[in-house]
N, C-alpha and C positions, 0 to 999 in steps of 0.2 A: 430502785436505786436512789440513793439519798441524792439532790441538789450539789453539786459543786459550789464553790464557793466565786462568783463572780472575778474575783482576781485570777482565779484559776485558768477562767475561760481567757482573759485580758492574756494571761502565759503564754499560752496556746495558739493565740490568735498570734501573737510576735513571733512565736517560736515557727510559726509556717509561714513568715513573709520573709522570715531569714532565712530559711529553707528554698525558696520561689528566688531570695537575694542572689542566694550561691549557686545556683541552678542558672541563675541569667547569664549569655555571652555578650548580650551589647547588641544583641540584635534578636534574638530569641532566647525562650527557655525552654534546657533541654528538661528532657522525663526524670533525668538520674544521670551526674557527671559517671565516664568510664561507660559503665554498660552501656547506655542508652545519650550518646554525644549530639547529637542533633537535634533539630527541630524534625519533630513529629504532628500531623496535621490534628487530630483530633484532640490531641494533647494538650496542644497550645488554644485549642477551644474552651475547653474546661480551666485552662489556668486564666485567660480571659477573662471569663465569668467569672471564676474565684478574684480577680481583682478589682473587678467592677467598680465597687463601692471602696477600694482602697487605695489601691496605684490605675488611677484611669487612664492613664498617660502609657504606663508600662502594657495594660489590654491593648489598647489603641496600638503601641509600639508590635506587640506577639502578632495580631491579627494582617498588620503588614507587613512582615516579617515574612507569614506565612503564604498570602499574597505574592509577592517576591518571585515564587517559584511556580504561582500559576502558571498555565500553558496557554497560547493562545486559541487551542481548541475549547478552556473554561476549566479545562479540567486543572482540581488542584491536588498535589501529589500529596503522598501517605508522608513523604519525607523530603526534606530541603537540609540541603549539606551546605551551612553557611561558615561550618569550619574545615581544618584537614586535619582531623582525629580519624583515624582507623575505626572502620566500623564494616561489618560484613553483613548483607552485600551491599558494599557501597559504590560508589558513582562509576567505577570499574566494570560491575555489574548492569546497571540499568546504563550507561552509555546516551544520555538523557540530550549532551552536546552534539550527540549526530542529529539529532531530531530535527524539521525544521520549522518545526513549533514549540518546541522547548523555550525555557525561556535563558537569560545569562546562566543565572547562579544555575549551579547541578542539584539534580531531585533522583526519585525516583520516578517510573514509572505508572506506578498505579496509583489508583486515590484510595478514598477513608471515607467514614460516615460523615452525612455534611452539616456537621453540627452549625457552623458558622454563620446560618441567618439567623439561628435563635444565641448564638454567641454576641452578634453585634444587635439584635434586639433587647438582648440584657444589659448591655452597653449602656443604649440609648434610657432604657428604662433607669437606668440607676445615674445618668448624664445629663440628659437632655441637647447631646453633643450633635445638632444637624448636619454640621459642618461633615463630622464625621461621619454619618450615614450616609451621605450624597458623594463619598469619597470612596467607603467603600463597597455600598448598594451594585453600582455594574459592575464589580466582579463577582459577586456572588451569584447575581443575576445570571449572569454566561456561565458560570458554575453547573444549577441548576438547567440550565439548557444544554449544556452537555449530557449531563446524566440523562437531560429527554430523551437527546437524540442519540446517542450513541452506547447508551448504557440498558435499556428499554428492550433489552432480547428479545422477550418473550414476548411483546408484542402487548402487553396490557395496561401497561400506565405504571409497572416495577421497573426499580434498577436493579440491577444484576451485579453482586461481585464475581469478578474473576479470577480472584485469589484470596485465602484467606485472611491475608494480611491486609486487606480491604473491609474487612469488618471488625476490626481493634479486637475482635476476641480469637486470637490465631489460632488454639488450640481447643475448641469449641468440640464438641462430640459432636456437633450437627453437621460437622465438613467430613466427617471420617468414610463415609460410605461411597462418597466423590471422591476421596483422596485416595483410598481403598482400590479404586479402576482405574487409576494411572497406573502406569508402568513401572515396573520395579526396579528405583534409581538409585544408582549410592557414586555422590561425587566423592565423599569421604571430608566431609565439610563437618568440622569440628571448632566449638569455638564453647570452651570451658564452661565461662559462665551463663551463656544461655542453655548449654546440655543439662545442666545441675538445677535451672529451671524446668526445662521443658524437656524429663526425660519420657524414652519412647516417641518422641515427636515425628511431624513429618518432613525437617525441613530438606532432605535432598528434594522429596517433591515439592516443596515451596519452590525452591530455586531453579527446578527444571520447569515448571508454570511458568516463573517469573523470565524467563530466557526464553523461550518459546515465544511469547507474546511482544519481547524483546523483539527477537530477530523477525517477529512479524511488520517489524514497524510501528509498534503497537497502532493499529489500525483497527477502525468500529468492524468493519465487513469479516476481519478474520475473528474477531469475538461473537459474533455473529453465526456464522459460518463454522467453525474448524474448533476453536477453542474447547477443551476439553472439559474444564469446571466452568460451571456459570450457575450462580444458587440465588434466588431470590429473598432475602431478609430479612424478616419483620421488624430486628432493631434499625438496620440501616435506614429502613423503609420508611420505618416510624419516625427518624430523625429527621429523614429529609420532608416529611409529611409536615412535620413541628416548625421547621426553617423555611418551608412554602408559606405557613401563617403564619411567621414571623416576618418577611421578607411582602406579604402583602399588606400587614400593616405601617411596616415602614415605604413603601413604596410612596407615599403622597408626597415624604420627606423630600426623599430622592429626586422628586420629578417625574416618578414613571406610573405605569398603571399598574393599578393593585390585581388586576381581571385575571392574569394569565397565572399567579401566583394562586388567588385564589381557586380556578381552573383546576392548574396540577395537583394544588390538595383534594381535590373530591378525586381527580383521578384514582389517585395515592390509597385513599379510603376507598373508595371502591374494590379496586383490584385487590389489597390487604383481604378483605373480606370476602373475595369470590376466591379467590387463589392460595389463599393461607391461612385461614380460619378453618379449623375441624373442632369447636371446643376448645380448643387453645390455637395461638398462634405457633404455626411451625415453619421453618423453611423449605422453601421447593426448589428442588434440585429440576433444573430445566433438560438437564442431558437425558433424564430417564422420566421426565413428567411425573414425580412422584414428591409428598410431602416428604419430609424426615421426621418420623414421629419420635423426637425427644423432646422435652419441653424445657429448653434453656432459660436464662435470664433474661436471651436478648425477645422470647416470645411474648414478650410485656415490651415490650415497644412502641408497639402502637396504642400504647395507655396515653402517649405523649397529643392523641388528638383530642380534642375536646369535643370534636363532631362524632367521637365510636357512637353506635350507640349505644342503649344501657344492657342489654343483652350480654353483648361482648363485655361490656366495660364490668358489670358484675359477674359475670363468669371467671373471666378473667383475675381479679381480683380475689375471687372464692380461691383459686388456684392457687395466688399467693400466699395465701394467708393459713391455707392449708399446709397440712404435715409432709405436702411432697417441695415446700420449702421452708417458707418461716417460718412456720407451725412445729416444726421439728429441730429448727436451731439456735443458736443461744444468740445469735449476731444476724443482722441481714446482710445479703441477700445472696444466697449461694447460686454461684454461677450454672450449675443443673441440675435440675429437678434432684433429693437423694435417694429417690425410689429405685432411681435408672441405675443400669448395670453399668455404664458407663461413669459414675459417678466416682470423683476421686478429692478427696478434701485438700491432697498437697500437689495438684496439677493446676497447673496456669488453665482457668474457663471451664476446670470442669469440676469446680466444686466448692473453690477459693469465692470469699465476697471482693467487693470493690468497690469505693467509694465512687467512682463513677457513673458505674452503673446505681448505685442506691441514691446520687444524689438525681438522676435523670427521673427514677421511680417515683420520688419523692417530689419532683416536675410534676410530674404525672396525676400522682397525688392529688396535687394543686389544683390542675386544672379541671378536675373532677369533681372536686370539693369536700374529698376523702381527709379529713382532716386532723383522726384520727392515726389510720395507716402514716400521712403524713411526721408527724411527731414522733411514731413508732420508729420509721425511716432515721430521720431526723439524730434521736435519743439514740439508738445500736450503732450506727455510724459514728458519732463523736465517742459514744465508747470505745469504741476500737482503736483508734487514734489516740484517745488518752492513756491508753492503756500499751500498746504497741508502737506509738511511735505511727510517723506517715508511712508507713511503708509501701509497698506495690499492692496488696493483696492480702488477702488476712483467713486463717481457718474461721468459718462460720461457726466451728460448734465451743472451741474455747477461746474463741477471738485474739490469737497468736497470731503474731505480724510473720508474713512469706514475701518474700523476692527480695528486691534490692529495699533500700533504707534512704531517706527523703524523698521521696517519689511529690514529682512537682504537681499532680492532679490533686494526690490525697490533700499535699496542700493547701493546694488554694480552694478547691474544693469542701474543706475547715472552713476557711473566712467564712464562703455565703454561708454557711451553717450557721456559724455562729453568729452573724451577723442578722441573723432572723432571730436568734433568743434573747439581745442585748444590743441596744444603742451604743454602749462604749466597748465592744466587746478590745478592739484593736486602734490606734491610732487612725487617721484616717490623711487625706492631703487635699487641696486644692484641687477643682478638678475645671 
């Protein structure tokens, strides 16, 4: 494909800060006004890093923001409701004010993958903001000790989701087989525009998950004990593996010691490899000790460590590169493998690309010194976007934009892009 024309990109770059503009409440930015009204945790990760180098003030602002609604157990929720827009299930549902570790504002209950050490290490890198690593280093820190200590089912050095809305890909084929031996529920829980996304979905069993765990008190011992999903994750896993080297490098910043950071990443890596490794990464459904043998997007995860080692890390990457993903589509990186029966190009995770996942790949990439793959990443990503619009999701094979229309990740997620091909790509500010 020919060069765009420099101006082009300089478009492009404005056109998704005015998109990230509109999307701002004055205290976060939501996914998408209307559908998606709140702050979202993993969300406001990625918009973060997409402002790094642009509005540093405005990362800085998302990241406490999202902060906000930590728990004093560490844990930080999937969602903070800092407005009263109607959204289901919202604070009605999780009941977050009975808690008595909740914090003021309402959230949900469950967390999200924990992008946020390597969020605020993008920060720093593109800042040099100490002030602000030493501000918000101990909540991340209790963050990551939560997931040690109360997330860690299985006993290996994994966290464990316990609902799928804990791993940002909600409609993932790797949770079907868990969702599949729940009980057969129907609230009658109807809500237009997420059906018209996500049809055939599971969410009465989302919602009877998410209430159960609820009326547990969301308590470690009954996730532990009784909980009925609990899956171990190689993107989550790999996330928080990327945000434990993130999080030890900043640590001298901070004041604290790097040891216990660096520690939980060999954990991380370890376990990844004795527990989720068969040739590809898959997730382990802990209720039946069993992999799930489909190979998602998020089984490239753990590409995020720079310590795999090369085994893995070329294998893996053989896998990518091959016809059971990008080797057979015109755009990256489709969310399941398309060899799999389960594969659907117009369902949310199981088929659709996503600039979020392709710009984490493309992390990945990096750290690999894949430099190539990198670019490849890089190039199909900004096509999409130029060609569709930000949208939520996009068909990998003729790169049509799917779901809603300004999706705040696609956008800021553009900047760092483009911000690696051009010094002037977008205006920039005082930081």
């Amino acid at each position: 494909m020919e060069a765009r024309p420099a101006v082009d990109d300089a478009a492009l770059g404005r056109e998704a800060l005015s998109v990230l503009e509109a999307n701002w409440t004055g205290s976060a930015t939501v996914p998408a006004p209307g559908l998606y009204p709140h702050q979202w945790s993993w969300d406001s990760a990625f918009v973060a890093i997409g402002l790094a180098r642009h509005r540093p003030d405005r990362a800085r602002a998302e990241l406490l923001g999202l902060l906000d609604g930590q728990w004093a157990t560490g844990m930080i929720p999937h969602i903070v409701f800092h407005t009263p827009e109607a959204y289901f299930p919202g604070p009605a549902v999780w009941r977050s004010e009975d808690h008595p570790a909740a914090p003021r504002v309402l959230t949900s209950g469950l967390t999200a993958p924990p992008l946020h050490g390597l969020a605020l290490w993008w920060l720093y890198r593109h800042t040099g903001d100490d002030a602000f690593v030493r501000r918000a280093f101990p909540a991340l820190a209790a963050q990551h000790a939560y997931l040690a200590g109360a997330r860690d089912l299985g006993g290996a050095g994994l966290a464990a989701i316990v609902h799928p809305w804990e791993s940002g890909m909600d409609d993932s084929p790797a949770w079907d087989g868990a969702l599949a031996a729940l009980p057969e529920i129907r609230y009658g829980y109807r809500n237009v525009d997420l059906d018209e996304r996500h049809p055939d979905s599971d969410h009465d069993r989302y919602v009877w998950l998410a209430l159960r765990y609820r009326n547990a008190g969301y308590q470690a011992g009954y996730l532990r004990d009784e909980h009925p999903f609990a899956i171990e994750d190689p993107l989550f896993n790999g996330i928080w593996l990327a945000s434990c080297q993130a999080l030890a490098e900043l640590a001298p910043i901070a004041g604290a010691d790097p040891v216990p950071h660096v520690e939980q990443a060999e954990r991380i890596r370890s376990a990844l490899l004795d527990r989720l490794w068969d040739g590809c990464f898959y997730a382990r459904d802990l209720r039946d000790e069993r992999l799930v043998r489909i190979c998602t997007v998020g089984g490239f995860g753990p590409l995020l460590d720079p310590g795999l080692p090369a085994l893995q890390v070329n294998t893996a990457v053989e896998v990518l590169e091959s016809a059971r993903f990008m080797g057979a589509t015109g755009y990256p990186v489709p969310s399941c493998e398309i060899r799999a029966v389960q594969f659907d190009r117009t369902r949310y995770w199981r088929g659709p690309s996503w600039v979020n996942t392709n710009w984490l790949l493309r992390r990945a990439a990096a750290v690999h010194g894949l430099e190539s793959l990198g670019q490849q990443l890089t190039n199909g990503t900004l096509r999409l976007v130029r060609q569709a619009g930000f949208r939520e999701c996009f068909d990998p094979f003729d790169g049509s934009g799917r779901g809603c229309r300004d999706f705040s990740w696609s956008a800021a997620l553009t900047l760092d892009l483009l911000a690696d091909t051009t010094d002037d790509t977008v205006d920039t500010v005082e930081r």
